[in-house]
Structure formats: C-alpha cells, structure tokens
C-alpha positions as CSV (number, residue, x, y, z in Angstrom):
1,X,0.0,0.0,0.0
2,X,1.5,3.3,-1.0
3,X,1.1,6.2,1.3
4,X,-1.1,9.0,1.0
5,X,0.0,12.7,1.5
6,X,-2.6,15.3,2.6
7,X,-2.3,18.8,2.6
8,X,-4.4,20.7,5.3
9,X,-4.8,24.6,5.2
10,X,-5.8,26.1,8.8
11,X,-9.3,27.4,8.5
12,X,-10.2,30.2,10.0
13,X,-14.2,29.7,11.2
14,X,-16.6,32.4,9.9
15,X,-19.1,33.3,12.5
16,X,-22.8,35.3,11.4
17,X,-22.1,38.8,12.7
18,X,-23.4,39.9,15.2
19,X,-27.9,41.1,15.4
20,X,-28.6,43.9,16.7
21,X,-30.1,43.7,20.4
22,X,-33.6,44.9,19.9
23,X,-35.5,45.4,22.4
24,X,-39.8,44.4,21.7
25,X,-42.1,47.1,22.5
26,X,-43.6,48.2,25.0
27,X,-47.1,46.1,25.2
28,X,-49.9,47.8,24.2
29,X,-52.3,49.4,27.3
30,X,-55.9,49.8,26.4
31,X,-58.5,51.6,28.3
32,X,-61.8,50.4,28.9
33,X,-64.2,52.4,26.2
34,X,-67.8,52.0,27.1
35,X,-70.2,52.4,24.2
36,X,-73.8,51.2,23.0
37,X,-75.3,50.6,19.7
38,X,-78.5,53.1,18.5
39,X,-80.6,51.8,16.1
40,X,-83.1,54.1,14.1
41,X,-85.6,53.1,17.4
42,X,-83.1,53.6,20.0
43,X,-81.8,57.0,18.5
44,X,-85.1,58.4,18.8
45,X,-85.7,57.2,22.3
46,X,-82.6,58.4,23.2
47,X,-83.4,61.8,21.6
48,X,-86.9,62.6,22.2
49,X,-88.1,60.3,25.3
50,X,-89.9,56.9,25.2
51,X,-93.1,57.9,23.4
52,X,-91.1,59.1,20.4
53,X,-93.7,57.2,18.7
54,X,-96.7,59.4,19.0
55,X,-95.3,62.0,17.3
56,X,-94.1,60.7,14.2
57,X,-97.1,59.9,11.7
58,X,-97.4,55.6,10.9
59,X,-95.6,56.7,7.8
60,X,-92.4,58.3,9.1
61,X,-92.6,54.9,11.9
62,X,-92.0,52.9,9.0
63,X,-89.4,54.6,7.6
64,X,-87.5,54.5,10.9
65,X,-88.3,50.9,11.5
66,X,-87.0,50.5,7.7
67,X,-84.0,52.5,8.3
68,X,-80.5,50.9,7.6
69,X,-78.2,52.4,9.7
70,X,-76.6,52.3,13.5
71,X,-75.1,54.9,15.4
72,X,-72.2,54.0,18.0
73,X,-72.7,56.1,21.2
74,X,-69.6,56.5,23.6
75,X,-68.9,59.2,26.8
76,X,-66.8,62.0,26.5
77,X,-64.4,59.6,28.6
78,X,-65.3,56.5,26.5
79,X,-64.0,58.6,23.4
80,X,-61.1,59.3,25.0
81,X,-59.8,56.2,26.2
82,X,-60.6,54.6,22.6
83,X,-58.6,57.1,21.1
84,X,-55.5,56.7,23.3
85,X,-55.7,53.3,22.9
86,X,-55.8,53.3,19.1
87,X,-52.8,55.9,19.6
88,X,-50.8,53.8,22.1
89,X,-52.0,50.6,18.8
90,X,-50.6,52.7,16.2
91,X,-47.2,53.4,18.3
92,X,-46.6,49.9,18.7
93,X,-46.9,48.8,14.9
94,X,-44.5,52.2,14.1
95,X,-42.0,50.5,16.6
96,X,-42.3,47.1,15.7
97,X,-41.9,48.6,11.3
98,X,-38.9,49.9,12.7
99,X,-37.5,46.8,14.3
100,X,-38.2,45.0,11.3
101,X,-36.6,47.3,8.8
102,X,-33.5,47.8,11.3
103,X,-33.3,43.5,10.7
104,X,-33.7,43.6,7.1
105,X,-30.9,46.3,6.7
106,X,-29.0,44.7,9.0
107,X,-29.0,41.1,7.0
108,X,-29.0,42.7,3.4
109,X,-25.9,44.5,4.4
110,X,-22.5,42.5,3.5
C-alpha cells in the first residue's frame, strides 16, 4: 500500500455577525371604552323620550323601522380612552416597522 499525503490549510471559522439587540415594544395598554349601539328606534328614544312614537305619523314609523343604519354612542371619557388606545396601537406597529426594517438592513448589508 502506498502512502497518501494530505495537505491541510488552517481554516479560520466564519461566525454570522453579530444582530442587533432589539428590544420588543412596549405592550400595548388599552382603556376600557364604554359604548352602546342606536338603532333608528333607540336614537329616537334616546333623543326625544320613550313615546317618540306618537309624534311621528305611521308613515315616518316605518321609515324609521325600515332605516338601515346604527349609530355608536360613547362618553366623553369613552372617546377618550378609545382614542389613546388606538394611539398607544398605532405606536406599537410604528415601533415594531422599525425593528423590522432595522433587521432587514442589517442582514442585506454584506
């Protein structure tokens, strides 16, 4: 058997660099948001008392009772805490866009 000569070149190990430490965002906080739904009928309750009824003619009951629509009803403070919830919502996805694009640069980067 003849021998065999191998030739073996030190190889230096190539490690990923290094990700960026990203922190996650803050959770979301959301505020209690109390709110009812009017119909045609309840909007009119809620407008002109519980015998709305007799004074609209049969005709313009109909129309009401046809109606289509709903109105959402909310406090002064319901309105509030829905909208600084949907702010403190939109912060977090604005964060979160960030984080991501921060990754992708990071990995498309040589």
């Amino acid at each position: 058997m003849r021998p065999v000569r191998l030739d073996v070149t030190p190889v230096h190990p190539v490690h990923p660099p290094e990700s960026p430490f990203l922190r996650l965002p803050e959770p979301i906080t959301t505020l209690d948001a109390r709110w009812v739904v009017l119909t045609p009928e309840r909007a009119l309750e809620a407008f002109l008392g519980p015998e709305w009824r007799a004074l609209l003619t049969p005709e313009q009951v109909a129309q009401v009772a046809a109606a289509e629509w709903v109105m959402l009803g909310v406090t002064p403070q319901g309105y509030e805490n829905m909208a600084r919830s949907l702010a403190d919502i939109l912060r977090w996805v604005e964060e979160s866009q960030w984080q991501l694009q921060q990754c992708h640069d990071r990995m498309a980067s040589p």
